[in-house]
C-alpha positions, -999 to +999 in steps of 0.1 A: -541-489-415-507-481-405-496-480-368-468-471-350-457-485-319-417-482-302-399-508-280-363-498-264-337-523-278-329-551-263-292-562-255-285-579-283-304-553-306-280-529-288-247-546-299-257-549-333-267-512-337-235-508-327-214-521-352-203-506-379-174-504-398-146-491-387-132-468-414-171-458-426-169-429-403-206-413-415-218-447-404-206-446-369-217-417-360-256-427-372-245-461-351-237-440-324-270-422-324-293-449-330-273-465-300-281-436-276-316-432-287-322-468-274-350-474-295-371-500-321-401-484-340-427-507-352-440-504-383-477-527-386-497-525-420-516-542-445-505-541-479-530-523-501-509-524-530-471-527-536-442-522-564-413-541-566-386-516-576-359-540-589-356-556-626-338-590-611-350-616-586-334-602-557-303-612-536-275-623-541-280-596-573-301-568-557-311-561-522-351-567-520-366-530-527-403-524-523-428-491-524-461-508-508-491-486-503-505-484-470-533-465-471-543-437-491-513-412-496-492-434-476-463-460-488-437-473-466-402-481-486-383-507-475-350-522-490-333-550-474-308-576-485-326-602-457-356-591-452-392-596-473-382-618-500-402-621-534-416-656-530-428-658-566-422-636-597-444-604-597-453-614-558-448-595-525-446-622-493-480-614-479-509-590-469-495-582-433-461-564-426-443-560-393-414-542-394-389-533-368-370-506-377-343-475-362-366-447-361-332-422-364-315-441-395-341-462-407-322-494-405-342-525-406-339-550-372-365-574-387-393-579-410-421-601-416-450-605-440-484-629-432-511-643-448-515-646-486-485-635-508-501-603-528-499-599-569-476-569-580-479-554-611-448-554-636-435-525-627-425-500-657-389-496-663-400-456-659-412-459-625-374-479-619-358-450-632-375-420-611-369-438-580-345-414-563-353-423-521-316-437-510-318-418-477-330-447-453-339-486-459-372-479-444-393-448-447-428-440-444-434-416-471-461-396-486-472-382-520-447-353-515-415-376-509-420-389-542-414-372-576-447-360-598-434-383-623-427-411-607-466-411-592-475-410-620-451-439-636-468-456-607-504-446-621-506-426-592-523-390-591-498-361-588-501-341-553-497-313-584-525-324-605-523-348-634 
């Protein structure tokens, strides 16, 4: 089950939310929201299942990209150069999640996984392909985020029927 809790940001939390860089001027204005929204969602689940949406290992190559299923209908995306590293090949870090994330941009503060890393399946270069979600690093999403084809890439029923 999926719950969501919020924290304000601390002071530290604060001045890194802050930064961004300067010529990036898209970027400081989200900064600049996030900032003034003063706070940190958390994100707590158990992994039901989860897909690793990268062909490589992961940094330094690719940042660590992951569609985990939360519960029925529900995945939460998260894509982090730090954060959630593959342990193993074909393994996500563990059966619990805590994330701490910018509920405004997404941005993710922290991230941990517990308890026994979980098998992945080899994801099909198809699913890799249909992935289109770029908009945040962390998103809770639902079946009608995601493309009809790329549920079922995933071997997932269409919200649309089969």
């Amino acid at each position: 089950m999926l719950t969501r809790t919020s924290r304000p940001l601390n002071d530290a939390e604060l001045k890194l939310v802050r930064k961004a860089p300067w010529l990036d001027f898209d970027a400081r204005r989200v900064a600049k929201q996030d900032a003034a929204h003063g706070m940190v969602e958390i994100l707590d689940f158990d992994v039901g299942r989860a897909w690793k949406l990268i062909s490589c290992p992961g940094p330094p190559c690719c940042p660590n990209t992951w569609l985990i299923e939360v519960e029925l209908n529900t995945f939460v995306f998260v894509e982090s150069w730090e954060w959630l590293r593959e342990p193993a090949d074909l393994q996500f870090p563990g059966a619990h999640v805590t994330i701490e994330r910018l509920p405004l941009s997404g941005r993710v503060l922290a991230a941990r996984a517990t308890g026994s890393a979980v098998a992945v399946p080899e994801t099909p270069d198809e699913m890799r392909y249909l992935w289109t979600w770029e908009a945040q690093e962390c998103a809770v999403l639902g079946p009608s985020d995601l493309e009809p084809e790329f549920l079922r890439a995933a071997g997932l029923s269409s919200p649309l029927g089969p």
